[in-house]
Each structure stands twice: as structure tokens, then as C-alpha cells.
ZAMARGU-4260 file (C-alpha; in steps of 0.2 Angstrom, whole numbers, plus 5000, padded with zeros to 4 digits):
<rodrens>
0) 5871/5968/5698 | 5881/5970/5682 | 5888/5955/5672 | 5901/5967/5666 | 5917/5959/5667
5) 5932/5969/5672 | 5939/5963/5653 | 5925/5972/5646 | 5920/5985/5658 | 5927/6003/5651
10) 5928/6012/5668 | 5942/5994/5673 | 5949/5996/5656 | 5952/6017/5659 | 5958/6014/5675
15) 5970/5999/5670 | 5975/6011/5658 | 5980/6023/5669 | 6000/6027/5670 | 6000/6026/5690
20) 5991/6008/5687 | 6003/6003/5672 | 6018/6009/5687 | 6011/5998/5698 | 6010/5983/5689
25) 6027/5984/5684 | 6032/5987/5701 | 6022/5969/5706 | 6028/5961/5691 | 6046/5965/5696
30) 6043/5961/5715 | 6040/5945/5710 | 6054/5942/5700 | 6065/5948/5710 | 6059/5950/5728
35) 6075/5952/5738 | 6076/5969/5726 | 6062/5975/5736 | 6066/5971/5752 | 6084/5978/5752
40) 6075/5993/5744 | 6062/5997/5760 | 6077/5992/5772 | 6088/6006/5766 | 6073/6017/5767
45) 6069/6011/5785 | 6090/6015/5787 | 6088/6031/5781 | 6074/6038/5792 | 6081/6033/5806
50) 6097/6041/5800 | 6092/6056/5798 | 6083/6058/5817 | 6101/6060/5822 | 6106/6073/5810
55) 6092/6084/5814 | 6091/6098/5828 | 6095/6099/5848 | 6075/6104/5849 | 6071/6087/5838
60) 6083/6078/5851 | 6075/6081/5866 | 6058/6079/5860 | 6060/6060/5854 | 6075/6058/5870
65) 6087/6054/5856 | 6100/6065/5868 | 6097/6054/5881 | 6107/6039/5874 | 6124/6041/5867
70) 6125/6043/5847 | 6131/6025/5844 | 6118/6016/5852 | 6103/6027/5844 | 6115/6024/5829
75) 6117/6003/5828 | 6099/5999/5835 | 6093/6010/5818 | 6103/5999/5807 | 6099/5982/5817
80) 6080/5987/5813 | 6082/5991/5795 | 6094/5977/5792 | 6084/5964/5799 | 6070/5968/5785
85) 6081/5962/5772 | 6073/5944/5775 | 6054/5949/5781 | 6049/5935/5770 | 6059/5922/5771
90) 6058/5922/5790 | 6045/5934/5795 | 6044/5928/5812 | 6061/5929/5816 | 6063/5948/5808
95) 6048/5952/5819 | 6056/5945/5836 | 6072/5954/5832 | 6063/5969/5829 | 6054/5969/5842
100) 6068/5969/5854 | 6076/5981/5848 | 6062/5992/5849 | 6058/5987/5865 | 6076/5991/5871
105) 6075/6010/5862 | 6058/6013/5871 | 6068/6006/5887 | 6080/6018/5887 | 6066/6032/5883
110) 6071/6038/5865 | 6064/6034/5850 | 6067/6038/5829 | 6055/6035/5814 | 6064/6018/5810
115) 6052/6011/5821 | 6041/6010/5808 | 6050/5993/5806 | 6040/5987/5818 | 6024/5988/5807
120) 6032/5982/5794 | 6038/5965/5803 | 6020/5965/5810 | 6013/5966/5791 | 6026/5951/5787
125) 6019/5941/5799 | 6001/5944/5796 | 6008/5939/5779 | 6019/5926/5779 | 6020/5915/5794
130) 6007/5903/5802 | 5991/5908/5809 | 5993/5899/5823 | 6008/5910/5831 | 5997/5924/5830
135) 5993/5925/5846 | 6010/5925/5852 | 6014/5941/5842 | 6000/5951/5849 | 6003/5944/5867
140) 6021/5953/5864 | 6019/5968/5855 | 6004/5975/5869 | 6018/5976/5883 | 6029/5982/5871
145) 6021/5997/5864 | 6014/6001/5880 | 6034/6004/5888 | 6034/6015/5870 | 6016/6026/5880
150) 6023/6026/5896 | 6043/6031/5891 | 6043/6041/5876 | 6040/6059/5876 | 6030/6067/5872
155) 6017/6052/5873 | 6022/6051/5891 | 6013/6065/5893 | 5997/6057/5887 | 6000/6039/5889
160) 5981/6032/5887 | 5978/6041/5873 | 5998/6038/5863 | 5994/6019/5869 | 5976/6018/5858
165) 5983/6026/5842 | 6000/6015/5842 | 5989/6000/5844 | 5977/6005/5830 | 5992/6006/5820
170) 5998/5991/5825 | 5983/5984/5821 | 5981/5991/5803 | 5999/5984/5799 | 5993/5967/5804
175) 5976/5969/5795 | 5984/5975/5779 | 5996/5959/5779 | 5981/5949/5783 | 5972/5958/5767
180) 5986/5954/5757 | 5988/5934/5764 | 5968/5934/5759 | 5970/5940/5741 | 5986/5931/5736
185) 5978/5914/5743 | 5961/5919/5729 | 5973/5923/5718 | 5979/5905/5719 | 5963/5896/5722
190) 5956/5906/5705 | 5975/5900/5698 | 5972/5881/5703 | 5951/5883/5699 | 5958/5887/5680
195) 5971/5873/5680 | 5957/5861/5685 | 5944/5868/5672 | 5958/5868/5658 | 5960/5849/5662
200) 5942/5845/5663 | 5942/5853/5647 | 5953/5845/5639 | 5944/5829/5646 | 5930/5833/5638
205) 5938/5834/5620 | 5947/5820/5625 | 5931/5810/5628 | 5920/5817/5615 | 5933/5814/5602
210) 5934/5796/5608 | 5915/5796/5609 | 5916/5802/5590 | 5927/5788/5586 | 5918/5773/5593
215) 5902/5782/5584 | 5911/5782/5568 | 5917/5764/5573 | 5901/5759/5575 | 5894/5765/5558
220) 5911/5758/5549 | 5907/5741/5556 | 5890/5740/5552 | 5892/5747/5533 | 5907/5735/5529
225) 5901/5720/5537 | 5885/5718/5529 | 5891/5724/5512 | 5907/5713/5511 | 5897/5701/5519
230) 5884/5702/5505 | 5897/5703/5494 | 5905/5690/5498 | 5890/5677/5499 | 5884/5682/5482
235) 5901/5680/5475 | 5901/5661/5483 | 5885/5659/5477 | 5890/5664/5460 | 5905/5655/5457
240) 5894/5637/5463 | 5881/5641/5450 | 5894/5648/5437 | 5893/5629/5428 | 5875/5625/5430
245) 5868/5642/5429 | 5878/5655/5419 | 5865/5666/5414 | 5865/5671/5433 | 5882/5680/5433
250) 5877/5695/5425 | 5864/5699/5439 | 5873/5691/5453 | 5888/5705/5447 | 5873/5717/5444
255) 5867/5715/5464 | 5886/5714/5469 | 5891/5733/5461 | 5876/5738/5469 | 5876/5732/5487
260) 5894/5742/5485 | 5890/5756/5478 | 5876/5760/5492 | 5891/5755/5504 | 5902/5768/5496
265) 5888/5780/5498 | 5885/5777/5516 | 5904/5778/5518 | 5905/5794/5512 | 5891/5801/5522
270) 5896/5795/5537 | 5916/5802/5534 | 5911/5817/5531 | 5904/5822/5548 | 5925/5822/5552
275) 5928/5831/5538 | 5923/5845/5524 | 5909/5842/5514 | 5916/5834/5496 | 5905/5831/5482
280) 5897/5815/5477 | 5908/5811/5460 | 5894/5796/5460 | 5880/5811/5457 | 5870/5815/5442
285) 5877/5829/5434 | 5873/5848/5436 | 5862/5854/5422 | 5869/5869/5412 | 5854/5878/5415
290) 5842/5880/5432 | 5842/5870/5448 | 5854/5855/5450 | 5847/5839/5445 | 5850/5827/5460
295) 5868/5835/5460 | 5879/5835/5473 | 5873/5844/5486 | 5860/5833/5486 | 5870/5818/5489
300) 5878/5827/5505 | 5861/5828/5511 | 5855/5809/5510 | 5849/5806/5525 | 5855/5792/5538
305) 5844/5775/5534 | 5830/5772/5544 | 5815/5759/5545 | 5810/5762/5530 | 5823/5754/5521
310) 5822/5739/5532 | 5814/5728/5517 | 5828/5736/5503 | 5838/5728/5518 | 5833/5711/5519
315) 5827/5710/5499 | 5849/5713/5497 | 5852/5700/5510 | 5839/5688/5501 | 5850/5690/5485
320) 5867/5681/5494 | 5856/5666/5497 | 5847/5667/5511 | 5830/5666/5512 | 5820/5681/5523
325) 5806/5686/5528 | 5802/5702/5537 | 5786/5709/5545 | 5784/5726/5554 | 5768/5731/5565
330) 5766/5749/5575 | 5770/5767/5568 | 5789/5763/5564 | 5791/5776/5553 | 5785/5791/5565
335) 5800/5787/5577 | 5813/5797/5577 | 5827/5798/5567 | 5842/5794/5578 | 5828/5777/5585
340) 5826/5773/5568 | 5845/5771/5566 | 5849/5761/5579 | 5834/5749/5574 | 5842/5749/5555
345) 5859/5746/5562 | 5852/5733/5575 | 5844/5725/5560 | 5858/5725/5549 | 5870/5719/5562
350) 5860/5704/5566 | 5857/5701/5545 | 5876/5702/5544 | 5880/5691/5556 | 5866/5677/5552
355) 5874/5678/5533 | 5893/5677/5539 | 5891/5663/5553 | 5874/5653/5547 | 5880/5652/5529
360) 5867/5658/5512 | 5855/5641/5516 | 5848/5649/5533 | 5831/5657/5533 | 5829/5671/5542
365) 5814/5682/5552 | 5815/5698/5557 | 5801/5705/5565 | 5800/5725/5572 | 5787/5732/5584
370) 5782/5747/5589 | 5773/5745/5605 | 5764/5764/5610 | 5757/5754/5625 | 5771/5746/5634
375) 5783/5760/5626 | 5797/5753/5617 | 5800/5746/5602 | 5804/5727/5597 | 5817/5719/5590
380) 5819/5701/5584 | 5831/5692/5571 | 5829/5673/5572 | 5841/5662/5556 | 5839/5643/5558
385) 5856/5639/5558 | 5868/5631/5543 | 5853/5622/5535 | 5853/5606/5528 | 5868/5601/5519
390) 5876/5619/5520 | 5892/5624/5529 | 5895/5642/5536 | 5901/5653/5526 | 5921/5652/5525
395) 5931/5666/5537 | 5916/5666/5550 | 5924/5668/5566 | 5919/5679/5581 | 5921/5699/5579
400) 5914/5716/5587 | 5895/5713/5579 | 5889/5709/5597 | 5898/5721/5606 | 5892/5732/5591
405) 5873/5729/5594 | 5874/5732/5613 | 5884/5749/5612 | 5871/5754/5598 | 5857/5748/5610
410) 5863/5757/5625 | 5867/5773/5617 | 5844/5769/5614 | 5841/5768/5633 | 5838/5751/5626
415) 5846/5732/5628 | 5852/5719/5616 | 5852/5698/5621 | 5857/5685/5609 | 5862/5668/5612
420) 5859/5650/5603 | 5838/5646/5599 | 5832/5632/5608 | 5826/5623/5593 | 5843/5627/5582
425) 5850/5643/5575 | 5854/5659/5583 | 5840/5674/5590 | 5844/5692/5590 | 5831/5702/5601
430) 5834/5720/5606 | 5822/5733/5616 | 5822/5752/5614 | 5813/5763/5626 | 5800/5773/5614
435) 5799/5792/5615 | 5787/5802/5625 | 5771/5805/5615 | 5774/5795/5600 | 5757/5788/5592
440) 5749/5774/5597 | 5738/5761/5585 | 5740/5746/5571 | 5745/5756/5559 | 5759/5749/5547
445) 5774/5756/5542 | 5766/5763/5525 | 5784/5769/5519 | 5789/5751/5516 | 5777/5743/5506
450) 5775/5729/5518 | 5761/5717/5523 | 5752/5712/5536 | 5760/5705/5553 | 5763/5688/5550
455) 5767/5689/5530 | 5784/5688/5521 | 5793/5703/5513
</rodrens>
């Protein structure tokens, strides 16, 4: 079967073209403006018919036993049946009963004109308009009816059987015709509401990826700013405590500070410009006058996101507000995947962040990451001793989004996040990541860092 829509099919398109189709939808665009237009129009054509019936010859007359009743009577049950009509939709039933009856009364009286055509319509108006369940009522009255029409009326009299079958197929074409029409227009609105529903779940959709982008954006925001002003902030303590007794440390402490935000700024950027279009790095090297762009620009777009790699430029910037750190890494970390490898940075960073801002510079610090091919996840665990001895927190620590941070970062893993007090004093951050089908298993280190063996400080 062809996928061919009817928007795109050339044989619909010709056809929809057509000027009797062009007609036609006019007419059904008008109707349903303005539907007592219509109405009126097929009653005064139902009047009309009739009408001329008794204008027509003696030999007409006798045939339909119009000369049988006196001209006023043929003459007001023609314009009961078209007048009726006028409000086949707004009370089908009703226009059918009256019709009916008058019907009923001409066949009585053994004439009959072509305004009983008004019958059918009335019977299409039911089939149409009106309730299924009074159906059956209708056709339990229109069988007698029409059978006092084969029985009374010549010249079906003649044949009554036979005048009988083909009133009651039309009877029943005018019902099945309204029937048709109730079937299309109740598609029609259940493609009409089917639309409706897919243009909200839709708009749902933008809805929730937009505020899925937001908390993703959030989340990276969070985790850059935190640990950099938290840096920054540690060092620029640190520095102004040591400014009297060491001074020759204020050039690297500022050295390390302008550092720690210019990688922020960096991060910043790349992490904005997935809302945005791409800008250029004004921090780049410059474009050479001559040949391929030397670290320019475009490659600064294309820094990639930080992974485990970085982990030890990480904790070797953390180590420079005070605190002392040691870091150790075991399993294939740098073959995870890039998105996993993200989440352990952030995870990482999050935890560092917090350890600086709420433990103060004189906490030491562990952070161990595991990748474990045989129990399938990877490790993650950030232990800081506390205050230290004789050393506050750092000033403004207070409670924040880190841990909800951590867990939403976790979870977007398949993974988990628990942190709570350590028995022995401090704080522990320990987080597990479900490892991707297939990745390597063995001791290999994570060669890309330049760290040592489990167990030995970074």
C-alpha cells in the first residue's frame, strides 16, 4: 500500500483542483457557517416540487390520485412537508414525526406528489442528528407507513409487493447515507481532537526538554562556579594570612587565582554555547596570516567537555587553596565513555568544592575512582577530615544545591550518590555508576593522567 498522502499525492492534488471539488467545498464551508441557509434552501425546493404536481395535467392527476382530494388539502400538506424541513437539524426527530404524519395522511387519502421526498430527507436527519437509541422507533413507524403508500397509491397499487421493496430500499439508503455522514463527521472530530492532544503533548515535550536543558545547564553552571570561586576564594584567604609572613607567595598565589578563572571562563563559555551560536574564543591564540589557524578559535569551540583525565589537574588546583589531597585511580577510566567520564569529573569536582567550602584549606582530602569491569560500575569516593586542627571553615559555608547536584548528575548515570558525616570525623562522598556493556576489563591505570599506583598520592 502506498504511503502517499493525500497532501502529496498528484491524482488527490488534480482532483482537489477540480472546479466541481473547489464548488463543493465552498458549498461545505458555507453550510457550516451558516446552516439555516441551507435548510431553507432544500425546503423551498421540497416546496417547489410539490407545487408543481398540482399545476401539471388531468392525465398526471389521476395517475398520483391528486384529483382525488380537493386542491387545498394537496396544497397545505405540501407546504407542511417542506416547511417542516427548515429545522431538520436542530430537531431532527421532531421534523421526522411531523413528516411522517403528513405523509401518512396523503397516502390515507390515496394521492401522493414528489414532496414526499421530504420523508427521506427527515429520515437522513435522523440517521444524522438524533440519538441512536431512538432508532428503532423510527423504523417501527416508517414500515406501516410506507406500506399504506404500496397498497393506496396508484399506480403502486397495482403492484404493491414489488412498490413496497423499492420504497423501503429508498428508505433505507436515506437512513444509510445519514448514518455515513454521522460516521465521517464523528472521524472528523476524533482526528480533530487526536491533533489537539498531539499538539499539547508537543508542546509538552518542548516544555520538558527545555526545562531538562535548564537543569543540564544548571548543573554544569553550579559545578564550574563553585569549585572556581570556591578556589578562589580559599587562595585569596590563604593569601592575605600569609601576605605578612610570606610575601613572596602573592605573585603565584595571584598567578593560580587568574588561572583557576580563566579555565572557569573557558568552561563557561563552552557550556553557554550549546544555547546559543557559536562565538569565538577572544582568549585564543591568534590566527596566522598564512596557513592553518594556529590553536585559533575554532579550536577553542571544539574543547572537549573534561573527563577523568583531568581528574589530577583537578585536585593539583584544589591543592593550591590549602588543602592537602591525594588522589589515586585503578581500572581503565580513560576508555569510559565521554558522557561517564563527565559525571565522574563533575561528581569529583562537586565533592572537592564542597570539602574546600565547608571543611576549610587545613582538611586533607582522598579521592579514590574505580573502574570495576567485573562487578560493572565504576567507584567513586571523596573522604576530607574535617576542619583540622586549629582551622575554622571557610567563612560563608552554608548548605546549597551541591548534594542535590551530585545525585541528579548521578542518576542521569543510572547510578547513585550517599554522603553523610565519617565515623571517625569529616565528611565522605561515595557515588556508583553502572559501567557500559563491553567496556575492557584489567588493572590497567588510567595512563592519560600520569598517576601512580593505587594507594600513592597524586
Amino acid at each position: 500500500m502506498s504511503s502517499t498522502t493525500h497532501g502529496t499525492d498528484p491524482l488527490w492534488e488534480h482532483l482537489a483542483g477540480h472546479p466541481v471539488a473547489r464548488g463543493w467545498i465552498r458549498v461545505r464551508a458555507a453550510d457550516r457557517a451558516h446552516p439555516q441557509v441551507l435548510d431553507s434552501f432544500i425546503a423551498a425546493f421540497v416546496l417547489l416540487v410539490g407545487l408543481a404536481d398540482l399545476v401539471r395535467d388531468a392525465e398526471h392527476h389521476t395517475l398520483f390520485g391528486v384529483n382525488s382530494v380537493p386542491l387545498w388539502v394537496s396544497t397545505l400538506t405540501a407546504v407542511a412537508q417542506a416547511a417542516a424541513l427548515g429545522w431538520r437539524r436542530r430537531a431532527p426527530l421532531t421534523v421526522f414525526w411531523v413528516v411522517l404524519g403528513v405523509c401518512a395522511l396523503q397516502w390515507a387519502l390515496g394521492f401522493a406528489l414528489h414532496s414526499d421526498i421530504s420523508l427521506m430527507i427527515a429520515l437522513y436527519g435522523v440517521a444524522r442528528y438524533s440519538p441512536p437509541r431512538r432508532w428503532p422507533w423510527v423504523a417501527a413507524a416508517v414500515l406501516p407507513c410506507i406500506a399504506v403508500l404500496a397498497w393506496r397509491v396508484d399506480p403502486l397499487d397495482r403492484r404493491p409487493w414489488t412498490g413496497l421493496f423499492f420504497v423501503a430500499c429508498a428508505a433505507t439508503a436515506a437512513a444509510a447515507l445519514g448514518l455515513a455522514g454521522r460516521i465521517r463527521q464523528g472521524q472528523l472530530a476524533a482526528l480533530a481532537d487526536r491533533a489537539a492532544t498531539l499538539e499539547v503533548e508537543r508542546e509538552q515535550r518542548e516544555r520538558l526538554a527545555a526545562a531538562d536543558e535548564r537543569a543540564r545547564v544548571s548543573r554544569e553552571l553550579h559545578d564550574i562556579v563553585g569549585h572556581s570561586l570556591a578556589v578562589i576564594i580559599g587562595l585569596a584567604d590563604g593569601g592575605a594570612a600569609q601576605a605578612a609572613l610570606r610575601p613572596e607567595r602573592g605573585p603565584e598565589v595571584l598567578r593560580i587565582i587568574a588561572e583557576t578563572g580563566r579555565e572557569s571562563l573557558g568552561e563557561l563559555r563552552r557550556t553557554l554555547g550549546a544555547l546559543r551560536a557559536e562565538v569565538p574564543d577572544p582568549d585564543a591564540a591568534p590566527v596566522a596570516a598564512s596557513g592553518p589557524p594556529v590553536g585559533g578559535a575554532r579550536a577553542a569551540e571544539l574543547h572537549p567537555q573534561p573527563g577523568t583525565a583531568e581528574l589530577g589537574t583537578l585536585c593539583e588546583r584544589l591543592r593550591a587553596a590549602g588543602p592537602t589531597v591525594t588522589y589515586t585511580a585503578s581500572g581503565h577510566t580513560s576508555a569510559l565513555p565521554p558522557s561517564l567520564q563527565l559525571a565522574v569529573y563533575r561528581i569529583v569536582q562537586e565533592a572537592l568544592t564542597n570539602s574546600l567550602k565547608h571543611a576549610g584549606p587545613g582538611t586533607d582530602v582522598r579521592v579514590s575512582v574505580a573502574a570495576d569491569a567485573r562487578a560493572g560500575e565504576v567507584r567513586v569516593r571523596v573522604d576530607d577530615s574535617g576542619g583540622g586542627e586549629g582551622r575554622a571553615p571557610a567563612p560563608g559555608a552554608g548548605a546549597g544545591h551541591g548534594l542535590i547536584g551530585l545525585r541528579e548528575r548521578a542518576a542521569l548515570a543510572g547510578g547513585t550518590v550517599a554522603a553523610g558525616p565519617r565515623p571517625g570525623g569529616g565528611w565522605s562522598v561515595t557515588a556508583s555508576l553502572p559501567l557500559p556493556e563491553g567496556h575492557p576489563a584489567g588493572p590497567k591505570l588510567d595512563g592519560g593522567s600520569g598517576l601512580p599506583e593505587e594507594g600513592g598520592e597524586a
